[in-house]
PLY file of the C-alpha trace (Angstrom):
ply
format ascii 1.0
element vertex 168
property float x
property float y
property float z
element edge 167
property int vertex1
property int vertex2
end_header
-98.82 108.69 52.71
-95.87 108.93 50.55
-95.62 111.60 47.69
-96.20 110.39 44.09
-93.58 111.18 41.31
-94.61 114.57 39.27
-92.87 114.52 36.02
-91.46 117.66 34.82
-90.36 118.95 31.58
-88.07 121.70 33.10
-86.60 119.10 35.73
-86.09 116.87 32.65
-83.77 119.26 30.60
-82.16 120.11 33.82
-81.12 116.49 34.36
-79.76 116.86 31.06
-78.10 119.06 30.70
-75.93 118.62 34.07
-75.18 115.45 32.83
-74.12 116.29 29.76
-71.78 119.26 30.89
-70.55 116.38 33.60
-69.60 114.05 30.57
-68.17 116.40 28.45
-65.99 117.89 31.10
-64.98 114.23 31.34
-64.22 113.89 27.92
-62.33 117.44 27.69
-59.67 116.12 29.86
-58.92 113.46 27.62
-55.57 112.47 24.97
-57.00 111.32 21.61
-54.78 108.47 22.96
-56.84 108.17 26.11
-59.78 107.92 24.24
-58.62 105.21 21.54
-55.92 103.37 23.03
-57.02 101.46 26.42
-59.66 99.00 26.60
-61.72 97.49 28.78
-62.20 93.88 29.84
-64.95 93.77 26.70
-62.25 95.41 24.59
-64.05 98.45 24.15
-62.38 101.98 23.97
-63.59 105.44 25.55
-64.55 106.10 22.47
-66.24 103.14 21.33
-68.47 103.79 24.93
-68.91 107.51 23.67
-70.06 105.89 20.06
-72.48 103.85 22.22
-74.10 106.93 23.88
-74.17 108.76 20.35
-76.01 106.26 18.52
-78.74 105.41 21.52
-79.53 108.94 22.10
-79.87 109.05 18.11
-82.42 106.39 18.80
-84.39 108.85 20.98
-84.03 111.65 18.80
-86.18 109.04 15.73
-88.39 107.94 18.47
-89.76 111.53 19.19
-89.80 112.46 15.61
-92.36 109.23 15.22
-89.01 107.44 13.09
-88.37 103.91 13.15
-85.71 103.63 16.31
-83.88 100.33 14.66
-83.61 101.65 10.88
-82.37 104.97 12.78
-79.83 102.88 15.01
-78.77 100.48 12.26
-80.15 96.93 13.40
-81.30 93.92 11.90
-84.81 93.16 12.50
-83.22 89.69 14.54
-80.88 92.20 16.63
-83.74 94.09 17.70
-86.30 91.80 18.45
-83.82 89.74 20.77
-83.43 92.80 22.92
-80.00 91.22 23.37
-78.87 93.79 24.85
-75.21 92.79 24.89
-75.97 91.60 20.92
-77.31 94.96 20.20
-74.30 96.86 21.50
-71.94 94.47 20.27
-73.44 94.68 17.18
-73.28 99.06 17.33
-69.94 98.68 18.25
-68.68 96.27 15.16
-70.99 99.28 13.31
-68.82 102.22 14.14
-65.57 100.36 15.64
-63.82 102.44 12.58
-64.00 106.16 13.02
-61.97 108.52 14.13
-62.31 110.29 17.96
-63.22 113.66 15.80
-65.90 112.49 13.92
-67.27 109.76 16.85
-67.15 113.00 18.81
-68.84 115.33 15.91
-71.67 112.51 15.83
-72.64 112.65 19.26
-72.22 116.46 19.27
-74.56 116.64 16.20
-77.25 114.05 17.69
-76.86 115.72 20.79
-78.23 119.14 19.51
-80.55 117.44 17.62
-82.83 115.70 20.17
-82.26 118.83 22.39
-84.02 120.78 19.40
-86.46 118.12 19.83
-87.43 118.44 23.76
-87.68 122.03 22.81
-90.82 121.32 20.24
-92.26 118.99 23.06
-94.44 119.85 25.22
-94.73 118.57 28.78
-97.84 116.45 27.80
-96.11 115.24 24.46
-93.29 113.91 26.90
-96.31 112.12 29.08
-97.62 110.23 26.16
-97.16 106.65 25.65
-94.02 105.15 23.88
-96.74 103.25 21.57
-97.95 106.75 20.23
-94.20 107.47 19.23
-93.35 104.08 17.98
-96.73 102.37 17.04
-97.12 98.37 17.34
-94.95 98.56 19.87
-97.35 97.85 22.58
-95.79 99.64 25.45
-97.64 102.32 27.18
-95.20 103.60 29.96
-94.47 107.31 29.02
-92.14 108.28 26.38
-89.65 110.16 28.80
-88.77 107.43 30.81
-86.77 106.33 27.58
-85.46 110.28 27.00
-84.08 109.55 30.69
-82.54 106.27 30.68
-80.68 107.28 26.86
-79.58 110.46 27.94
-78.74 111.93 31.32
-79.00 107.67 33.19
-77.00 106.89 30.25
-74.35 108.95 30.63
-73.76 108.34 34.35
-74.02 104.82 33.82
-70.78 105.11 31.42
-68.86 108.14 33.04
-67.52 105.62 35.45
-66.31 103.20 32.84
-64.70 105.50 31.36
-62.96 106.79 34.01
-62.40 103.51 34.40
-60.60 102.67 31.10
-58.08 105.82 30.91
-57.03 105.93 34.50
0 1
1 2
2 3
3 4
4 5
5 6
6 7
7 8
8 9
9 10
10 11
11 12
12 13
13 14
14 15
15 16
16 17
17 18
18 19
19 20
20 21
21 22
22 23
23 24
24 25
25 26
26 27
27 28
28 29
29 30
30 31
31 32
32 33
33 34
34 35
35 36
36 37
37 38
38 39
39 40
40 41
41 42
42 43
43 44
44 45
45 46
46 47
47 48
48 49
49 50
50 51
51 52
52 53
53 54
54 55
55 56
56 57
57 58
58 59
59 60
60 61
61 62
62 63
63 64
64 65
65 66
66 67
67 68
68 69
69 70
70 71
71 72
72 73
73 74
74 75
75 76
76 77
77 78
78 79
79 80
80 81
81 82
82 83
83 84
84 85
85 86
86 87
87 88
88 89
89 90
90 91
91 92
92 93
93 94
94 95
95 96
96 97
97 98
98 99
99 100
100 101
101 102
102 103
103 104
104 105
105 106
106 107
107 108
108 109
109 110
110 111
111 112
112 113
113 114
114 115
115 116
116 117
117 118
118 119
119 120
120 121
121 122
122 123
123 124
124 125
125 126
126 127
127 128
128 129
129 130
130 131
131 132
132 133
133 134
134 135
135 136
136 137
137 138
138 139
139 140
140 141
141 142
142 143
143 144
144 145
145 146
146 147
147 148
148 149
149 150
150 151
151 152
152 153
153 154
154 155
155 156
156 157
157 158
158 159
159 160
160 161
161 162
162 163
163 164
164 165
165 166
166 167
């Protein structure tokens, strides 16, 4: 008999907030030139990865406040409903290609605090519930955490490496 998955609120934040510390770290030991000048095969700067993470997490913090993810994130209807991915973050990227390291950096910092504010008002059955009850007509029904996962603490590790990858 294997043992089945217990979500956890607590376990949730912890993820978190490990994995933000671990990023941030990251980013801490970073030039501005590090984080603006090299590029990756896809041409895309630390920064325009950091960008990335800002404006996805964004998208969970209108998704638990019952907000319309793609107004929140910027997207065309079209975008959206390709779920492109590659489109969609090519797309985000053109979007915010511009700013500074400071104010990509303020962004996420901002949105960051923000949907942290928001786990706080949740409670561990408000994290349980549906996606559809957060984002109605969207017809899916797996619970609403397994997106606060994959655009926060997954998300994060997913790019730390590229990163790394791009300034060393």
């Amino acid at each position: 008999m294997r043992d089945e998955f217990v979500f956890s609120k607590s376990e949730l934040v912890a993820q978190i907030r490990a994995a933000w510390d671990n990023l941030q770290g990251d980013l801490h030991n970073l030039s501005p030139e590090q984080l603006t000048g090299p590029t990756d095969a896809a041409g895309w700067t630390a920064k325009d990865h950091v960008m990335h993470l800002a404006v996805w997490e964004d998208g969970i913090c209108a998704l638990l406040n019952r907000q319309d993810r793609r107004e929140r994130m910027g997207l065309d209807k079209d975008t959206w409903h390709s779920e492109d991915f590659d489109r969609i973050n090519a797309d985000l990227r053109e979007q915010h290609q511009a700013m500074t390291w400071d104010a990509v950096n303020g962004h996420f910092q901002t949105v960051h605090n923000s949907l942290m504010e928001s786990l706080n008002t949740l409670t561990e059955e408000d994290l349980l519930r549906p996606y559809e009850y957060y984002q109605p007509g969207a017809g899916i029904t797996k619970p609403v955490w397994h997106w606060v996962a994959g655009n926060t603490y997954a998300h994060y590790d997913e790019h730390r490496p590229w990163i790394a990858a791009i300034v060393g």
